[in-house]
C-alpha positions as a printed Julia matrix, in Angstrom:
214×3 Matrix{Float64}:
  20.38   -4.37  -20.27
  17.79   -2.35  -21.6
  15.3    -3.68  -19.65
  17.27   -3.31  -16.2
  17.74    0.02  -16.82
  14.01    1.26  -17.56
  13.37   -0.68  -14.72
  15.94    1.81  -12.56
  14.3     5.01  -13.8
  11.0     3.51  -12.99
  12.36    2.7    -9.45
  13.41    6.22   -9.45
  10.24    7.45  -10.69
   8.63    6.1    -8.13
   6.72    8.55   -5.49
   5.83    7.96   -2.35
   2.69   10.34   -1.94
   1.11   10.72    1.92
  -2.16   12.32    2.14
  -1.66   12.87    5.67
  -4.79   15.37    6.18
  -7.18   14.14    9.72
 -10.12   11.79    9.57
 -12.89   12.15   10.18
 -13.18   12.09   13.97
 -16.77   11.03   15.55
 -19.0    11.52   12.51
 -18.6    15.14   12.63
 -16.43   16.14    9.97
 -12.68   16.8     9.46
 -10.0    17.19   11.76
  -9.82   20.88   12.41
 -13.56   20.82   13.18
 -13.68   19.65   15.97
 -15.27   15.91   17.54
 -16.59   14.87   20.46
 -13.86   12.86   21.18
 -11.32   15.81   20.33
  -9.2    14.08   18.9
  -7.3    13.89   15.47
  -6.36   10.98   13.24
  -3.69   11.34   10.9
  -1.36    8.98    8.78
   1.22    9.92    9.46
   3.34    7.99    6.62
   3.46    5.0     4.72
   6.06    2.49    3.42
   5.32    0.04    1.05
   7.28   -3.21    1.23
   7.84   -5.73   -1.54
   7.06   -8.6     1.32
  10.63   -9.71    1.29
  13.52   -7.49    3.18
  13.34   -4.78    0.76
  11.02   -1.35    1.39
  10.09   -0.58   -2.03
   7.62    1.18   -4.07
   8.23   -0.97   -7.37
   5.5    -3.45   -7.38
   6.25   -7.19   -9.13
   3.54   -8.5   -10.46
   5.6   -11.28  -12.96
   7.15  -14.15  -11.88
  10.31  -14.49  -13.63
  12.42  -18.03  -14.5
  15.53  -17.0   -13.11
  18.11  -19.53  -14.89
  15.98  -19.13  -17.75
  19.42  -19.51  -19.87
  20.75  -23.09  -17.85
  17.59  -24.66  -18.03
  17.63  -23.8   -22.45
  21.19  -24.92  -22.37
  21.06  -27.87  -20.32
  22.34  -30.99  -22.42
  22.46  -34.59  -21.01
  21.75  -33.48  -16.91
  18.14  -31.18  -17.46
  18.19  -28.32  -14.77
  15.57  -27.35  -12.83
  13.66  -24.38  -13.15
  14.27  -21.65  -10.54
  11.31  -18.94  -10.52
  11.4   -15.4    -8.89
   9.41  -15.29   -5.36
   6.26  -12.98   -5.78
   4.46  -11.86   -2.08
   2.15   -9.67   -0.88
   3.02   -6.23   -1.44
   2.35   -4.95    1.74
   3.18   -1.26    3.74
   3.94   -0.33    6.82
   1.76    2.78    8.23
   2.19    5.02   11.53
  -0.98    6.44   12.39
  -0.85    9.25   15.12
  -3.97   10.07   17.36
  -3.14   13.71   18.89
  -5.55   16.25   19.8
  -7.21   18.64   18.05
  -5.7    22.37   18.27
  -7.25   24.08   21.76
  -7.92   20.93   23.32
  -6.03   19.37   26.41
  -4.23   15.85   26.16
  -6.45   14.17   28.99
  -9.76   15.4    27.07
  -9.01   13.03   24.0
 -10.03    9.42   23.33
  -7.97    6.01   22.54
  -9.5     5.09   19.41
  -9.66    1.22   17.94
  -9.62    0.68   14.35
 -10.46   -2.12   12.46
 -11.84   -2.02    9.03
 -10.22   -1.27    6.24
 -10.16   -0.69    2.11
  -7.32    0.14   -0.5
  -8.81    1.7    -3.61
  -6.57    1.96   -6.79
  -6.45    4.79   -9.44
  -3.87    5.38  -12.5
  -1.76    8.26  -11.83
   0.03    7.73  -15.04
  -0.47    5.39  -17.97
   2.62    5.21  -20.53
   2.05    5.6   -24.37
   0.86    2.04  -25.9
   0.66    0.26  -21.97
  -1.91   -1.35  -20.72
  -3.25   -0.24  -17.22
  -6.31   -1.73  -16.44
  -8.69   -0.57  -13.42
  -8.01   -2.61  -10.27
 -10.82   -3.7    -7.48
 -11.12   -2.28   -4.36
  -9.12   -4.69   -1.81
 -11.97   -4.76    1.44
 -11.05   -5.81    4.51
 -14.02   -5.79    6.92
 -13.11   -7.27    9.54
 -10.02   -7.25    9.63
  -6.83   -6.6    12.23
  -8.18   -4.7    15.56
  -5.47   -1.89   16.67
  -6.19    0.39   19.47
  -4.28    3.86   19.38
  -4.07    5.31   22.68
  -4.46    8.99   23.42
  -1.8    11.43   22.23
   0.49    8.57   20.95
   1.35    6.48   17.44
   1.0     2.88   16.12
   2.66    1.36   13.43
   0.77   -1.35   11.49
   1.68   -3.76    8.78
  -1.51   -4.06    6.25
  -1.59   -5.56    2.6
  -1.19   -2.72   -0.02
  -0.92   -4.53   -3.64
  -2.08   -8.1    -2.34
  -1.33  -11.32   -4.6
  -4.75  -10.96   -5.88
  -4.33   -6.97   -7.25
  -1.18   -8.48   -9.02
  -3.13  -11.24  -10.75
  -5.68   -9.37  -11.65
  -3.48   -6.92  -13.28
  -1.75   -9.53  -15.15
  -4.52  -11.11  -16.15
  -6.66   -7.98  -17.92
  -3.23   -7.53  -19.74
  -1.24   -5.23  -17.67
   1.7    -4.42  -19.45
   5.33   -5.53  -17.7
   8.17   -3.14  -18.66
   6.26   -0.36  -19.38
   5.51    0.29  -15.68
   2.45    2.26  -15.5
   1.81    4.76  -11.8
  -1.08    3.92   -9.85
  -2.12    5.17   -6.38
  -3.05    3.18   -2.91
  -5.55    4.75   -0.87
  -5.97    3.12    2.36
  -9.51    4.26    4.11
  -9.5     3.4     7.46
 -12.27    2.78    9.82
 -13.51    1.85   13.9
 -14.95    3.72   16.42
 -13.69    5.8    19.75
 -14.28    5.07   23.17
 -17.8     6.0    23.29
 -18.6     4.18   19.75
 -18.94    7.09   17.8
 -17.57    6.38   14.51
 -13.9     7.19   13.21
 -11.82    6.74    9.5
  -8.73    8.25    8.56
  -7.4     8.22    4.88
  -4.32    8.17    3.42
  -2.43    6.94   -0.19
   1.11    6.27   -1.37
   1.93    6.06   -5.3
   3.59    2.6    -6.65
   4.94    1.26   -9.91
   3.99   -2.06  -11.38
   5.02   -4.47  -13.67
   8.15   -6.82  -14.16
  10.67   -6.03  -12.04
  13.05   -8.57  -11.55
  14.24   -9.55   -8.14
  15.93  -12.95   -8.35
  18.46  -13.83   -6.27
């Protein structure tokens, strides 16, 4: 009981944080400055998933034994062990591609991304957990998306990959004491006329063992 409800206030705890400032549009700087495509690339927002039906910013990284008690009780007829399902964490993001103020809708480029990287830093590390660093997840190259001019696209890309969550557990991570961290996605590809283009953008998530069996 005391377990399920730290692991509420850390679901409640939980911040979703969009850095929704423009990319960098053509090589030339940040949104606002003006590129030759005139265009600006924003995320718009993001929503992690725990890879099942549930949008959530709570992270499992344990695998639990779900009938833990009926398979120590079991007497003459053993019963078989029932673990937890762990996935991808992954998040949906809408990323908008509108122009830049003073400059006319038919004047702006579709752009096409396809290159991206989630970097991982420790908002907030509980007294006597373990958080250890976390590599940068690269994905180059990875899913092409085009975003036509003056629209949105939503996207499904990995945020806290089976990997992250291994890694995690295996420098020590602690489970229930559910340290902060922060996504950033960085976001790369080019315009129509190849010039270069990467937006950025980060959401906050909670990890450690949160149990979701069924």
């Amino acid at each position: 009981m005391v377990w399920d409800t730290l692991k509420k206030i850390a679901g409640l705890g939980a911040l979703l944080l969009l850095v929704s400032a423009c990319g960098d549009v053509g090589g030339s700087g940040q949104c606002g400055g003006g590129g030759e495509t005139g265009s600006c690339l924003r995320i718009e927002s993001i929503q992690p998933s725990n890879g099942g039906d549930d949008d959530t910013s709570n992270v499992d990284a344990f695998k639990d034994l779900c009938n833990a008690f009926d398979v120590a009780n079991a007497t003459s007829t053993p019963v078989e062990p029932k673990f937890e399902k762990i996935f991808d964490h992954s998040a949906k993001l809408t990323i908008s591609n509108h122009p830049l103020p003073g400059v006319n809708v038919e004047d702006i480029s579709d752009v096409t991304l396809n290159n991206f990287a989630v970097t991982y830093s420790i908002n907030r590390c509980p007294t006597g957990a373990t958080c250890p660093a976390l590599d940068t997840l690269q994905v180059a190259p990875g899913e092409t998306f085009t975003i036509k001019a003056d629209t949105e696209f939503t996207i499904g890309l990995p945020f806290v990959p089976l990997a992250a969550k291994s890694q995690y557990i295996a420098l020590g991570g602690s489970a229930f004491e559910f340290p902060s961290y922060t996504g950033t996605y960085t976001i790369t590809g080019t315009d129509s006329f190849n010039n270069p283009v990467k937006v950025v953008g980060s959401a906050e998530f909670t990890i450690g063992d949160f149990d979701n069996c069924d």
